[in-house]
C-alpha positions in Angstrom: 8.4 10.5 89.7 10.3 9.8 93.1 12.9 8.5 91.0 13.4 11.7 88.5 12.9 13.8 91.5 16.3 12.7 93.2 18.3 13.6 90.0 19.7 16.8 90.6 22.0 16.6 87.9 19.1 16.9 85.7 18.4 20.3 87.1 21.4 21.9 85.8 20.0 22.1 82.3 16.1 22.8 82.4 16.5 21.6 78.4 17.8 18.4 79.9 15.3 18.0 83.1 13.2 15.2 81.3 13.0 11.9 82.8 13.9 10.9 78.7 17.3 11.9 79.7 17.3 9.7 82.3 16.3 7.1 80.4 18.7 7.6 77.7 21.4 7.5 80.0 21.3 4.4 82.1 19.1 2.2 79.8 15.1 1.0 80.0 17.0 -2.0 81.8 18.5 0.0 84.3 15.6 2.1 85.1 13.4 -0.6 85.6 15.3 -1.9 88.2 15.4 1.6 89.7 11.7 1.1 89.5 11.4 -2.4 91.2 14.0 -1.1 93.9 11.6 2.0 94.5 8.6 -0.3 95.1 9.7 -2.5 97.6 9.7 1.2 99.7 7.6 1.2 102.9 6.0 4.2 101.3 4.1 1.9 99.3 1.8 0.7 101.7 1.0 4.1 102.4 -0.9 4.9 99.0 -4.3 3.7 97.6 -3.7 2.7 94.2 -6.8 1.8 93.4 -8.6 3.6 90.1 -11.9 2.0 91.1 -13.0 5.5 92.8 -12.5 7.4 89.9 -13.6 5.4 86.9 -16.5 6.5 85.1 -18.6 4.0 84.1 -21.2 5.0 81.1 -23.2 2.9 78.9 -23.1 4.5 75.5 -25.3 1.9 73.9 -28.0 2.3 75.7 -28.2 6.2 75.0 -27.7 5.1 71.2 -30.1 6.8 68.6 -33.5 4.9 68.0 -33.6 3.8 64.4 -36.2 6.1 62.4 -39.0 5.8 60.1 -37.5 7.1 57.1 -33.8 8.5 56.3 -32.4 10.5 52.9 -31.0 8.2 50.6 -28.0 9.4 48.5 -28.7 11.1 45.2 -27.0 12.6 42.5 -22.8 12.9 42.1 -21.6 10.5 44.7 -18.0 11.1 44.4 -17.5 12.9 47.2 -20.2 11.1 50.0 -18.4 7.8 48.7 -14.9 9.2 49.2 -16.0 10.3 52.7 -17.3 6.8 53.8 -14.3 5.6 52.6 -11.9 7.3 54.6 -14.0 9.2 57.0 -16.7 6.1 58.4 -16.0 2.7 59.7 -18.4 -0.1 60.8 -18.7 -0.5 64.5 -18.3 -3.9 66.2 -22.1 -3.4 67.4 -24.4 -4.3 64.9 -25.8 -1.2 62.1 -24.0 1.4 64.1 -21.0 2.9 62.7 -18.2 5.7 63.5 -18.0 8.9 61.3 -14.8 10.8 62.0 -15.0 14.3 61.2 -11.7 16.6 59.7 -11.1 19.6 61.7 -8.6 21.6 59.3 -5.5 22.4 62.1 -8.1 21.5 65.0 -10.3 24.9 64.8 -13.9 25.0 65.2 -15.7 28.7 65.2 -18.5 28.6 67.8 -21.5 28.3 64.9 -19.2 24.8 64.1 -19.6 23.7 67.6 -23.1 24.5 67.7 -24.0 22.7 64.5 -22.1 19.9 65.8 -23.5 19.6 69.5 -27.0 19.2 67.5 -25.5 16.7 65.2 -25.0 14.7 68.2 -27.7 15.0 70.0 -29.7 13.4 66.8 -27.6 10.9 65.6 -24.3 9.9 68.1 -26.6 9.4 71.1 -25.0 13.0 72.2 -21.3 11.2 72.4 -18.4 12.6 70.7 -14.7 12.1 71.0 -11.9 14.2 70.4 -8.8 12.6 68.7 -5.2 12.8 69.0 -5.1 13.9 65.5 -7.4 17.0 66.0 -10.5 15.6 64.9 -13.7 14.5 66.4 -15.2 10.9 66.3 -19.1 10.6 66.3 -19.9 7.0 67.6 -23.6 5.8 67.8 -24.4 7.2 64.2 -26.6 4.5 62.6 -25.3 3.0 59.6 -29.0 4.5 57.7 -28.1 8.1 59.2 -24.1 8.0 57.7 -25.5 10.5 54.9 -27.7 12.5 56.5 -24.8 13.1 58.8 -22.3 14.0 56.2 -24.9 16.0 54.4 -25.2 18.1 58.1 -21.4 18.3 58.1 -21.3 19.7 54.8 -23.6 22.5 55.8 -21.1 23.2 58.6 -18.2 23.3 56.5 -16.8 20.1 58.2 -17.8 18.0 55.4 -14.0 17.1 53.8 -13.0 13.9 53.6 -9.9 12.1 54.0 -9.6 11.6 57.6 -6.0 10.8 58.7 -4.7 10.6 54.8 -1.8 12.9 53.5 -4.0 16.1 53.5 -5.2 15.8 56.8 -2.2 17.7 58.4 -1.5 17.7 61.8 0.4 20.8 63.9 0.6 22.5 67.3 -1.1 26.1 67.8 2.8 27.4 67.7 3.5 31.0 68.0 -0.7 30.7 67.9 -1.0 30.8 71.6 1.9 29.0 73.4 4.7 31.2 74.8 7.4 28.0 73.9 6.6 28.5 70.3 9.0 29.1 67.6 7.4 29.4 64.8 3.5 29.4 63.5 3.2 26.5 63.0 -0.9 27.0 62.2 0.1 29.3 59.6 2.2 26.2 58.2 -0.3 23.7 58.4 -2.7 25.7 56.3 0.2 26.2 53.5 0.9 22.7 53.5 -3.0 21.8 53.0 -3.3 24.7 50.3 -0.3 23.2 48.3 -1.2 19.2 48.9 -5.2 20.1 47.5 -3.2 21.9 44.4 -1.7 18.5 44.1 -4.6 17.2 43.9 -3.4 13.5 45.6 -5.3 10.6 43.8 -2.7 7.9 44.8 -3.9 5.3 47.0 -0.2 4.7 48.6 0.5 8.6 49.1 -2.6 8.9 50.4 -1.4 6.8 53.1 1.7 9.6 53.9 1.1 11.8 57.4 2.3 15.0 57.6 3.1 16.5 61.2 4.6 19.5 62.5 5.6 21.3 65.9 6.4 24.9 65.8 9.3 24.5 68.4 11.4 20.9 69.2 9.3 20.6 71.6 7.1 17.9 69.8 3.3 18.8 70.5 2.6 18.1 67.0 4.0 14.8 67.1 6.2 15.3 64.2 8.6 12.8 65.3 6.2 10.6 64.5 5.2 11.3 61.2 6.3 9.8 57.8 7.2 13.8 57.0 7.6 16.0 60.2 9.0 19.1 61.1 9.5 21.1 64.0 10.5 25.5 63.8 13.8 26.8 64.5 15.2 30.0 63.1 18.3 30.9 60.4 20.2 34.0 60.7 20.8 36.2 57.7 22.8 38.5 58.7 21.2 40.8 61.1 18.2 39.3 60.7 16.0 36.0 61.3 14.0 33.7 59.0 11.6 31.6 60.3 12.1 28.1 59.2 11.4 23.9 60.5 13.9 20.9 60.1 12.8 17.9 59.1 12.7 14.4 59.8 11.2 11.5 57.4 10.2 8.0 57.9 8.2 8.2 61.3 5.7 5.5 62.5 3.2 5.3 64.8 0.2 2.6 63.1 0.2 -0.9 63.1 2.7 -1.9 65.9 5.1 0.1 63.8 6.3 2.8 66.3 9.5 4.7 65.5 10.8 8.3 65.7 11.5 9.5 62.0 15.1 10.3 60.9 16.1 14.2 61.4 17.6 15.1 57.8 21.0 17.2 57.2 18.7 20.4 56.1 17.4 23.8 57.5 14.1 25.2 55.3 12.9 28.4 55.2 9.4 28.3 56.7 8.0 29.9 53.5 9.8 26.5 50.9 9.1 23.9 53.1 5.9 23.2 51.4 8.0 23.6 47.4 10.1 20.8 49.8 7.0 18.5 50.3 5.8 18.5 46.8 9.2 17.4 46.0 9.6 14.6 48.4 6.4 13.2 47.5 6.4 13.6 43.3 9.9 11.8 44.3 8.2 9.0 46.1 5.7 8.5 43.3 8.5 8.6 41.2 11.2 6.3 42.1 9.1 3.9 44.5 8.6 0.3 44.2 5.6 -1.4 43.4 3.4 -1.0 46.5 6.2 0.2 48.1 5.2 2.3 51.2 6.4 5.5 52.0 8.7 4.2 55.3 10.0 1.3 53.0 11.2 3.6 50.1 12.6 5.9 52.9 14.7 2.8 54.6 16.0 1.8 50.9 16.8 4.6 49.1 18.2 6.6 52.7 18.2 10.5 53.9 20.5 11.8 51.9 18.5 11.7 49.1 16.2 13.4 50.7 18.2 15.6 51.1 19.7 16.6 47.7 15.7 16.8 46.7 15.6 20.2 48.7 19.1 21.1 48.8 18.7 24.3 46.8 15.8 25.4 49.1 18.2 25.7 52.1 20.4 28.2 50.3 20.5 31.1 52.5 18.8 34.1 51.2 19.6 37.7 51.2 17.7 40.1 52.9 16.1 42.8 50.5 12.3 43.8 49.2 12.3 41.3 46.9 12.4 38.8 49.5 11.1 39.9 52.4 7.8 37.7 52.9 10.8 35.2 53.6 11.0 37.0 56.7 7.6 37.0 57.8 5.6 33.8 59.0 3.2 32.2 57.7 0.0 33.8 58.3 2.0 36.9 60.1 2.2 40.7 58.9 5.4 41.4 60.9 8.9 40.6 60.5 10.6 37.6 62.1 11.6 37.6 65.7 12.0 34.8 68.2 10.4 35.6 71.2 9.6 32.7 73.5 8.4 32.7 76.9 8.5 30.9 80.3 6.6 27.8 79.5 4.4 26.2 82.0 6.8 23.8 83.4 8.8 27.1 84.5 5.5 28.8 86.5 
């Protein structure tokens, strides 16, 4: 931070005042030798950098649910419960106790949610749960006998879906939602997406694997850089007016060690094709792909560009008349089109 600080030139552009410009500039080499020279400072001896004062140390396991007398057994179709402790429940190191992750569809909870869910945890996670980077929430402590009760609970709540972290569990930022650096609604997008990818209906083990991510300005709060499909909103101008719409990037990484930013494709989509433009991209996938050929592989062999002719006819431009107009209206708005973005919090 003492470093970035001294960089005025930074401050000429407040799109450029990242310390990732920085970076980019002089090289990780570079910088870390900024960062040794910095710390040989008398200033250093000045500062307690000890994290010992604030840790928080908390035994979980001993706060973990006593096992019961008797629990419900699973009866009847299975289909679903087993899909769900499939993708939804893992074992825990720690003997019988396992990890149930529950989907939050684009992160919202009402307040009867959160309320069924507190009392979920206070009878069978110990009263632990975990929020994850991907929206959900992680219930730890659940005892391997109390994994269907627990999903039975959930299903009650509405928060019973599985496929945790697979190709239908879509990630996005609140966009236009609630921050004043949105774009586009992104939220609106995200449920779209989820409609079209349940119409699909996504059986495939390997597409399964595909994450779908998207920001609602470039920005990246969604993390769509990251994402084997991402996107992020910007606008096109038709005229006198605006259509709301993302670009997007394929082939991002973040599992396994694998950790790469996804390549940013030659294409603008209107917000209301993009998800015409992932059906397309994945029935491509599915059918061109090698045999157990991931989604990143197929995207390193067979390159963007053909990608890009896949949706090259959704980023025609499109004229503005009655016929079209929910082209210029969000998702999940009622009023035309307009950007309108505020301050931000790192101008306040």
């Amino acid at each position: 931070m003492r470093i970035f600080d001294r960089q005025e030139w930074l401050r000429a552009n407040r799109a450029r005042a990242r310390i990732k410009v920085l970076i980019d500039k002089i090289g990780i080499d570079a910088f870390r030798e900024m960062v040794e020279e910095e710390l040989q400072g008398e200033w250093v001896s000045e500062r307690d950098f000890s994290l010992d004062p604030i840790l928080f140390v908390h035994e979980e396991e001993a706060n973990a649910p006593a096992r019961k007398a008797t629990y419900a057994s699973p009866n009847g179709d299975l289909h679903e419960f087993d899909h769900f402790l499939a993708s939804n429940a893992q074992r825990q190191r720690q003997a019988r106790f396992s990890t149930v992750e529950v989907t939050v569809p684009r992160g919202d909870l009402t307040p009867d949610q959160l309320r069924g869910l507190a009392q979920i945890m206070r009878e069978y996670s110990g009263g632990y749960a975990r929020t994850t980077v991907h929206q959900n929430l992680v219930l730890r402590w659940v005892r391997d006998e109390s994994v269907y009760e627990v999903w039975e609970r959930l299903v009650e709540l509405g928060l019973g879906d599985a496929g945790a972290d697979e190709v239908t569990d879509v990630v996005s930022c609140p966009g236009t939602d609630s921050c004043k650096l949105g774009i586009t609604s992104s939220m609106g997008l995200n449920e779209a997406i989820g409609e079209r990818l349940v119409q699909m209906e996504i059986h495939d083990e390997l597409t399964r694997r595909i994450h779908i991510k998207m920001s609602g300005c470039p920005n990246g709060c969604g993390q769509h850089h990251i994402a084997n499909i991402g996107f992020y909103g910007a606008s096109m101008k038709v005229g006198g007016h605006t259509i709301p719409a993302y670009i997007p990037h394929v082939g991002g990484a973040y599992e396994g060690g694998d950790v790469r930013y996804g390549q940013r494709l030659k294409a603008r989509l209107p917000a209301k094709r993009v998800p015409e433009a992932i059906e397309r991209w994945i029935r491509f996938y599915e059918s061109e792909r090698s045999e157990g050929e991931e989604f990143n592989a197929f995207v390193d062999r067979v390159g963007t560009e053909q990608f890009e002719s896949c949706v090259k006819d959704l980023t025609m431009p499109i004229e503005f008349s009655l016929e079209n107009m929910s082209y210029f209206i969000d998702w999940s708005k009622s009023a035309p089109f307009e950007v309108i973005r505020g301050e931000g919090e790192c101008a306040v």
